[in-house]
N, C-alpha and C positions, 0 to 999 in steps of 0.2 A: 102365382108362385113366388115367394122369397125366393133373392139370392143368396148368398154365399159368399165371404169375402173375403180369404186366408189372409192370414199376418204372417211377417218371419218372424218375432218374436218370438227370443226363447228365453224361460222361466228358470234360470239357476239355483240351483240349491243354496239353501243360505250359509249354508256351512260349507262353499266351497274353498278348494284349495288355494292360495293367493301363492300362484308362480312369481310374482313379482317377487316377493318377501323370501318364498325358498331361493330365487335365484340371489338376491343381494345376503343372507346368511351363508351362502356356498361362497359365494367370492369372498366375504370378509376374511372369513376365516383359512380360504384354501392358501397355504404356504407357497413362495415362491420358486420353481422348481426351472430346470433347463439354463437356457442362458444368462436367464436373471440371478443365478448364484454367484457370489463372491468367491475368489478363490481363498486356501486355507493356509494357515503360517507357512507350510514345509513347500506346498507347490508354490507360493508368492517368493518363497524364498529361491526356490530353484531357479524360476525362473528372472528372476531380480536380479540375481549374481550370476546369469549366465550374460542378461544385456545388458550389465552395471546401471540397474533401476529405472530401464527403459518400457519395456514391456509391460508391468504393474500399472505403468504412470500412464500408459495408453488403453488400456483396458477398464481400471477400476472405474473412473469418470463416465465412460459410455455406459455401461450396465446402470451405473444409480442415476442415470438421466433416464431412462427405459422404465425402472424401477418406480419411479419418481411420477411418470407418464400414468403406469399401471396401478398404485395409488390413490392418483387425483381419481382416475376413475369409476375407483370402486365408493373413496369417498362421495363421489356424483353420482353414483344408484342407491348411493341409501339415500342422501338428500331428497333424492327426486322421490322414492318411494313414502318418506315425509311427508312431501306436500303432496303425495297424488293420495295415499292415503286415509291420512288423518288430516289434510286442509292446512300442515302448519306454512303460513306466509313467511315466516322468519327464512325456512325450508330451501325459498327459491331464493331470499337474498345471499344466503353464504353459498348457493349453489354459483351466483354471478363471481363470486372472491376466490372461487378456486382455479383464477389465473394464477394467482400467487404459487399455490404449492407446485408448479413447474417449474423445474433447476434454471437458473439463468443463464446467457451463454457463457460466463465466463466459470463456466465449471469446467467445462474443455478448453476453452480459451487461454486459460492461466499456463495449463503444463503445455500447450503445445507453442507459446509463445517463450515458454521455459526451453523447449526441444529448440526450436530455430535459434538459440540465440548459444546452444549450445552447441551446435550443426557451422553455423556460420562464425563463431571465436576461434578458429584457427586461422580462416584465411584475412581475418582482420590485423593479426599477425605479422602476416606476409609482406615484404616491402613492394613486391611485383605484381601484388593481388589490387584489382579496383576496387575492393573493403578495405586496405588499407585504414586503418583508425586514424594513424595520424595524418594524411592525406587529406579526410574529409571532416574530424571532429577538432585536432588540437590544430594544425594548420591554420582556417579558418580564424580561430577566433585572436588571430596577430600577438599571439604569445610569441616574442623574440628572445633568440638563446635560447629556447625551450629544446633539447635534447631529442626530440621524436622520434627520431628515425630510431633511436636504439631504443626507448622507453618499451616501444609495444613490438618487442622481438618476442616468438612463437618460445615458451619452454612448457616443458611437462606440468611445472609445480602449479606455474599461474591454470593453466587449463582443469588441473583436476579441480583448484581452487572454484573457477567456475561453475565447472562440471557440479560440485559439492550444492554450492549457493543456491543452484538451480533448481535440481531437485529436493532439495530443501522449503524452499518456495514453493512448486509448483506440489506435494506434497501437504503441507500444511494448508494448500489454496483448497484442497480435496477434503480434509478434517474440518476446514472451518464451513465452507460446504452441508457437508452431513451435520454439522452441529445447528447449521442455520435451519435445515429443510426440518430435524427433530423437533426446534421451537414451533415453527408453523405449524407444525401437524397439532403439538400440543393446542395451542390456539384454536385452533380449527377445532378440536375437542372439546376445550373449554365452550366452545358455541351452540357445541350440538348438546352439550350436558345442558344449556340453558331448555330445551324443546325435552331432553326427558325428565328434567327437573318438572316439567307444566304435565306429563301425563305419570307424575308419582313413579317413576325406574326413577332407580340408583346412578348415580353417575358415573361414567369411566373415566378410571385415569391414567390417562400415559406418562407411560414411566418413561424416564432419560436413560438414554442410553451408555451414559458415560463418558469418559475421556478417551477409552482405549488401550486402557489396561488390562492385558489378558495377559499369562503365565508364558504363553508357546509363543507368541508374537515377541514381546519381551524378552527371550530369550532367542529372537531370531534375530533382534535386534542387537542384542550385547554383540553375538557372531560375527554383525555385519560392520561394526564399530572398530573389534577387534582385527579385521581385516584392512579396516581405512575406509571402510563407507558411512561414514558418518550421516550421509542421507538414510541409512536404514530405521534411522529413531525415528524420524516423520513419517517413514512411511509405515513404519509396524501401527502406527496409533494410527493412522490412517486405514490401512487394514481390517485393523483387527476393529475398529468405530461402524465400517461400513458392515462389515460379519455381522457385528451385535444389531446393528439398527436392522438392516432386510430380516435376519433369520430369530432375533427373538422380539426385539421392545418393539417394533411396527407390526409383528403380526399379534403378539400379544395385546396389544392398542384394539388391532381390527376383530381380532377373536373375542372381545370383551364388548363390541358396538355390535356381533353378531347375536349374541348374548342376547340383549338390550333390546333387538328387533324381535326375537323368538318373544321375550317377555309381553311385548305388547300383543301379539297376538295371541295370546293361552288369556289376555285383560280382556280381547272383542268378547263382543255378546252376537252368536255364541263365539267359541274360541275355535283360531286356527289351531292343529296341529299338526308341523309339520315334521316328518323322519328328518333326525339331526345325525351327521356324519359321528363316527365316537369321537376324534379330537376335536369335535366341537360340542361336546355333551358336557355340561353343567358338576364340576366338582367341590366338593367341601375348600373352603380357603383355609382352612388348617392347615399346613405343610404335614403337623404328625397326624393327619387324617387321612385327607385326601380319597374320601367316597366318593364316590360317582350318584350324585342326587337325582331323585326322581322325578319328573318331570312337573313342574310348577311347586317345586318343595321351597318354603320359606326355613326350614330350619335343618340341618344334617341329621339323619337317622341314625348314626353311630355316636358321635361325640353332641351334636345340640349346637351346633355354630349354627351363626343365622347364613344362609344363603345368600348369595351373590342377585337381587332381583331388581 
């Protein structure tokens, strides 16, 4: 008598679904929602002018380092879906360089070293205080006749002056921040258009975010001027920089690399298809169109625009 000799071995459909590819189009695309929100002109502004621009300056930083985190990530599952794939090599090199799009520390670093230095200029002031300035900075360096003792006597005007500089600084450290982390991303784009340039998709391009000129920021700003906070100009563009980059040009970016992944697989032989969420479903780039195209369409069915593929 023959044996008999079971295999585990099991036979997939070829046209099975690739969870990997619906889960990395779900994340591109899904918007940032809960803590990772920025907050918006009117609450940035209450709350700004309740702690003379304390509050903003400790919150905004922490969210786009989170943001920044969550990101990298999602750009590391499409990469890695790349090269598991479709084999591209390139795939797993720019997969090793996205150390880079993590915030560095001196993105927190800048305003809270802006805070302590704001925290601790009064009692440097002080003639009784052991910060004393001139005790331990003009003292020291044997300036004779030097006036000290009254130089760095405690008033109002010099403190807001401080107060001002500060968060002006730590502010602008926040803008120039978000403007750096928007370069890399482009970059990082530009690399990954090099691997859909090699399977014939269209390239994506990320848009810039801007300077941070918005109409209600802008005018929360003139307010805060008008009062004597003249830190409120850095940080409305700082604001209103961070608003535009998480809630439109970065998921616009990521919604258009979702795109990009669907396209490849409707190209397998045979093709995935996978159910696409509706704000991630494929529309005419006409602005006076704007159809919702059917699925693997090269050209709009109302006006004739060539589709986004």
């Amino acid at each position: 008598m023959s044996t008999f000799t079971p295999t585990s071995r099991m036979l997939e459909p070829p046209d099975r679904p690739d969870q990997l590819a619906g889960a990395v189009i779900s994340a591109l695309g899904r918007p940032v929602y809960g803590s990772l929100l920025p907050w918006g002109p009117i609450k940035s502004f209450v709350l700004g002018a309740i702690s003379l621009g304390v509050l903003p300056l400790l919150y905004w930083p922490r969210i786009f380092a989170r943001f920044c985190i969550a990101q990298q990530q999602q750009f590391w599952h499409l990469l890695e879906w790349l090269r598991v794939r479709h084999g591209d090599t390139e795939a797993g090199g720019i997969q090793r360089s996205l150390g880079a799009m993590v915030p560095p520390s001196t993105l927190g670093l800048a305003p809270m070293i802006c805070l302590i230095i704001i925290a601790v200029s009064p009692l440097g002031w002080s003639l009784n205080s052991p910060l004393h300035l001139g005790k331990w900075v003009v003292a020291p360096l044997g300036i004779v006749g030097f006036p000290w003792r009254h130089a760095w006597r405690f008033s109002l005007g010099n403190f807001y002056t401080i107060w001002t500089i500060c968060l002006c600084v730590a502010y602008g450290s926040l803008w120039l921040h978000i403007r750096e982390q928007a370069t890399r991303v482009r970059h990082l784009v530009g690399r990954i258009n090099v691997i859909l340039r090699r399977h014939d998709v269209d390239s994506v391009t990320a848009a810039d975010p801007g300077l941070g000129l918005r109409p209600m920021w802008i005018f929360a700003a003139i307010i805060g001027v008008m009062a004597g906070a003249w830190w409120a100009i850095p940080a409305a563009l700082a604001g209103a920089l961070q608003k535009q980059y998480i809630r439109q040009t970065s998921l616009r970016t990521r919604s258009e690399l979702s795109q990009r992944v669907r396209t490849l697989l409707l190209r397998q032989c045979p093709p995935v298809d996978l159910p696409v969420a509706a704000r991630l479903r494929l529309t005419c780039r006409n602005s006076l169109c704007a159809c919702q195209l059917p699925t693997a369409a090269l050209f709009c069915p109302r006006c004739g625009s060539r589709a986004i593929v």
